[in-house]
N, C-alpha and C positions, 0 to 999 in steps of 0.2 A: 504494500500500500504506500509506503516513502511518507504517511502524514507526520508532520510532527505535531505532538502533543506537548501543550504547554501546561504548568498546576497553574493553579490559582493564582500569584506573587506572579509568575512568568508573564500570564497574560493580562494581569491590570499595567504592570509595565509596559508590556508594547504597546498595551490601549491608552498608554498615559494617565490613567483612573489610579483610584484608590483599589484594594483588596474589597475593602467593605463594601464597594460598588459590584461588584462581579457579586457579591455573595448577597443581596438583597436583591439585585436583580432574580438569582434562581431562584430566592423565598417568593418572589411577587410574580412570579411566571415568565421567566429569561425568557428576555428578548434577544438577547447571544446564548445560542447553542453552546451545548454542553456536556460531555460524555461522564458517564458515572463509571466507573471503573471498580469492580467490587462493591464492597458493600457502603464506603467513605471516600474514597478518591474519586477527584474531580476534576477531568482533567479539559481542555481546549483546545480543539482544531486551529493551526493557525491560518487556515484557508477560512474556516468558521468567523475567525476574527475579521480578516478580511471585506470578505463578504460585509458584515455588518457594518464595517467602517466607511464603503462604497454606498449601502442603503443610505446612510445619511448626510451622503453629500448633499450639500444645497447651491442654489446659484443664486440666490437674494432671501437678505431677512424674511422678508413678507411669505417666503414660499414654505408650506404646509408642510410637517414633520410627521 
């Protein structure tokens, strides 16, 4: 598969977020995908990341999120 899987700490940093951001996101219903790995590990596609980071491009304030 070649995916790299990021934990938690790995991918708020590339998202430039907090940790506590990624882990309220998955209590409230992530809106960034998320792999459960066992029965505690939690891990992150960085294509996943990706993706997300492209959904919320904008081209003007005004335009709808």
């Amino acid at each position: 598969m070649g995916t790299e899987l990021l934990n938690t700490r790995q991918a708020a940093a590339y998202l430039n977020m907090s940790k506590a951001f990624l882990e309220r996101d998955r209590w409230a219903g992530a809106r960034i995908p998320f792999l459960r790995v066992g029965s505690r590990a939690v891990r992150y596609r960085r294509t996943d990341l990706d993706a997300y980071l492209e959904g919320r491009v904008r081209h003007s304030t005004s335009q709808a999120g």
